[in-house]
N, C-alpha and C positions, 0 to 999 in steps of 0.2 A: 504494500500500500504506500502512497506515495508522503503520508501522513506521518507514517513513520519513519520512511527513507530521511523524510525533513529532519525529525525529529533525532534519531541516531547519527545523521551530519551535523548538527548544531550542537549532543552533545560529545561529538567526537568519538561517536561505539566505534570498534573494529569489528563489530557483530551484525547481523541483522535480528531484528524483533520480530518477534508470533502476533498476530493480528489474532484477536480470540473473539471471534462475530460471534459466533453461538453462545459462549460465556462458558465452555462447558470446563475447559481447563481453570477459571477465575472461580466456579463454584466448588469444584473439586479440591483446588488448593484455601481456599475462604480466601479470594480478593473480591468475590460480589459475593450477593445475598440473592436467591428467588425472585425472582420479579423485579430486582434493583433496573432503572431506566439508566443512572450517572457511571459516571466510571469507576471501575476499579480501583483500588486502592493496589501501591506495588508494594508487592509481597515478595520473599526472599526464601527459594526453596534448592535446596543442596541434594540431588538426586544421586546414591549411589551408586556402581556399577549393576547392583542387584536389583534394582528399581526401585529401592524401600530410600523413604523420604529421611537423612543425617539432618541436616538442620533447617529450623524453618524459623522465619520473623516475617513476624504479622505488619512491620512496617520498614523498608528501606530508603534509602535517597540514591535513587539511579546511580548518581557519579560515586557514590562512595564503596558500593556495595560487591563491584569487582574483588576490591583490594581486601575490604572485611572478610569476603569469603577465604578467597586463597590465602588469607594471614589464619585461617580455619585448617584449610586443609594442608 
């Protein structure tokens, strides 16, 4: 999406972002709520090789959240 292209050029990701139109990954991880209309809240989920969820925060700040992680792992 072109929204987010912006979005990851402005804050300088070397990544690209997941567009989650259904919401199904943002209800699954708690960044919406059922029937929530506004956005998500970003949420910080540390996926292991095994699929089972190591660390989660219910709230991050994009630019920081790189570096918190891998000073995790």
């Amino acid at each position: 999406m072109a929204d987010n292209r912006a979005f990851a050029e402005k804050c300088d990701f070397n990544f690209q972002l997941l567009s989650d139109l259904d919401r199904s990954a943002g209800l699954a991880y708690g960044a919406t709520e059922p029937g929530a209309t506004g956005n998500a809240v970003r949420v910080g989920v540390l996926i292991g090789p095994d699929g089972r969820i190591k660390d989660y925060r219910p709230k991050v700040v994009a630019k920081e959240y790189p570096a918190q992680i891998l000073a995790l792992i």
